[in-house]
N, C-alpha and C positions, 0 to 999 in steps of 0.2 A: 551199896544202895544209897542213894542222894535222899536225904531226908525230907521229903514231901511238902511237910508241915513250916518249913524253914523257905523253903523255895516259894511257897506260897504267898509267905509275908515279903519277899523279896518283891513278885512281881505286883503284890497289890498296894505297895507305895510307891511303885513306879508307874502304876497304873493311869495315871492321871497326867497331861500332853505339860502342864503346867511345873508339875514337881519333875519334871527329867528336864523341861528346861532351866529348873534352879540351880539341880546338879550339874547342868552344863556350866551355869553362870560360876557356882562357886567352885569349880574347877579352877579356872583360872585366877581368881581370888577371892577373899570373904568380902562379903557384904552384910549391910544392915538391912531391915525391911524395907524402907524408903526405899532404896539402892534398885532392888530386887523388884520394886512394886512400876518402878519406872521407866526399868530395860523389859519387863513382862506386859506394861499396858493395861493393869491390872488394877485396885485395890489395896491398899497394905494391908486390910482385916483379912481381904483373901490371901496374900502372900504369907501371912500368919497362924491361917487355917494350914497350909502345904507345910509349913515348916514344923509345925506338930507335929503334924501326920509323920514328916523325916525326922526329926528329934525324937521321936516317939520309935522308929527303926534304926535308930544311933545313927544317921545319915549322916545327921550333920551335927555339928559341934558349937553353942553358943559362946562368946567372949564378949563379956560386959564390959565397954569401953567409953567410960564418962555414963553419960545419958542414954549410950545407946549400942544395942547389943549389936556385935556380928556375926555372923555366919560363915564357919568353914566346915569341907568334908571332912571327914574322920575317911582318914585310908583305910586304914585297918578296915573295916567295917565293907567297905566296897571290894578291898582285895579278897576278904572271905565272901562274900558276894557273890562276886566273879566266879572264884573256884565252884561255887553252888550250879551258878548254870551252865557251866562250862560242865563239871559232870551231868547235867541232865541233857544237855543237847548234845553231849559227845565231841564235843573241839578238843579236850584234853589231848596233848602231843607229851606223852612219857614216852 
């Protein structure tokens, strides 16, 4: 049984159209907030508030570089993720 409680926090910092575009962005590589705040169209206080909220679900991973932090995924964290709603929605192929 797929632990509920776990999946929950999964989809409620995905919840938001803003932070799954972050994760799309630092997919491909880390960013700083500036970076993040001017491919999104966005505010940096608000790109600041989303990356809480994923720092805060070990989304993402911060790297203090001079003046200015960036932003990468933590795989790990998405690969167990992954495996969470993949048991709940059933795509599992064992």
């Amino acid at each position: 049984m797929v632990n509920a409680r776990k999946i929950a926090k999964v989809f409620r910092a995905l919840s938001v159209d803003a932070r799954v575009r972050i994760v799309q962005l630092l997919k491909e590589h880390s960013l700083c907030v500036n970076a993040l705040a001017a491919r999104l169209e966005v505010t940096p206080a608000a790109v600041s508030q989303h990356l809480r909220v994923l720092r805060d679900a070990d989304v993402v991973i911060p790297d203090k570089r001079g003046y200015y932090v960036h932003y990468q995924i933590n795989e790990k964290t998405l690969a167990a993720w992954k495996k969470l709603a993949d048991g709940l929605l059933g795509t599992e192929t064992e």
